[in-house]
C-alpha distance (Angstrom), angle and dihedral (degrees) to the residues before:
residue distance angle dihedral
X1 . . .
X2 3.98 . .
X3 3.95 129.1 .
X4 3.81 119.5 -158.7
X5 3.88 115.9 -125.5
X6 3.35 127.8 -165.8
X7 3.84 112.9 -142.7
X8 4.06 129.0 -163.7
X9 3.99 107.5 -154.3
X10 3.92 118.3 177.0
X11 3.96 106.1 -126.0
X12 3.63 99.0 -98.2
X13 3.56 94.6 53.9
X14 3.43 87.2 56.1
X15 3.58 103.0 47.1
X16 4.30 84.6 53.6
X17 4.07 83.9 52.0
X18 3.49 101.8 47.3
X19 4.13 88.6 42.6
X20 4.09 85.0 51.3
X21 3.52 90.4 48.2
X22 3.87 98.0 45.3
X23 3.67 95.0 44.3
X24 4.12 87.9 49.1
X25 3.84 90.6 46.2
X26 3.39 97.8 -119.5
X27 3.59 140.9 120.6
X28 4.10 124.0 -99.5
X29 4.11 88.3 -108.0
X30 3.43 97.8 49.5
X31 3.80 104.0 41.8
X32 3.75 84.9 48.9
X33 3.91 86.9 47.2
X34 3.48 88.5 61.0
X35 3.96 97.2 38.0
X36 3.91 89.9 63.7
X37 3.91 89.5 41.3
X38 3.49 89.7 55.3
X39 3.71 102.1 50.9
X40 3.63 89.4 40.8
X41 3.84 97.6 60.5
X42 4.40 81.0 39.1
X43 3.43 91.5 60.9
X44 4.11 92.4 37.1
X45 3.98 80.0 63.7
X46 3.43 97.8 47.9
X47 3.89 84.5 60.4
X48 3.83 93.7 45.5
X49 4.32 93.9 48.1
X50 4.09 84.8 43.4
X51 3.66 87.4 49.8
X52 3.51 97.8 40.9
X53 4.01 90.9 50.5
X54 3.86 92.6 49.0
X55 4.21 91.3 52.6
X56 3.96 89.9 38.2
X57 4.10 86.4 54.2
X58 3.51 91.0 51.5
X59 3.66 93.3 35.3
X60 4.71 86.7 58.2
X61 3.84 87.8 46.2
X62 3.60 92.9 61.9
X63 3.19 97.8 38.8
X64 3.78 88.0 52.8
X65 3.76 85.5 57.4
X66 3.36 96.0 53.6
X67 3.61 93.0 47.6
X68 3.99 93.4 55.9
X69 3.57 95.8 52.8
X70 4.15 91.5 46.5
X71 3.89 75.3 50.4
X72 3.48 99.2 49.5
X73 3.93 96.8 43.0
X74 3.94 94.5 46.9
């Protein structure tokens, strides 16, 4: 299912568009479909790396733990 947007874009930004699109052969709507699909699955891995950095710090502290007492007990 589609939704129609309306979208304000100041001239130059639309001359850079149109020049993307043309040089891509494609039309305004779907180079611009693809634009927004692109920095939407950028930013979803933004999320995923900051996620995965957060869990992995966690992950080293434990493991840190868990070395010092092997440490302490050999």
């Amino acid at each position: 299912m589609s939704k129609s947007l309306s979208l304000n874009l100041d001239d130059k930004v639309l001359r850079e568009v149109d020049a993307a699109a043309h040089e891509l052969h494609l039309p305004r709507e779907t180079f611009l479909q693809q634009a927004i699909g692109s920095y939407v699955r950028q930013i979803g891995h933004r999320r995923l790396r900051s996620r995965l950095r957060k869990e992995s710090a966690l992950t080293a502290g434990e493991s840190m733990r868990v070395l010092k007492e092997f440490e302490a007990i050999s």
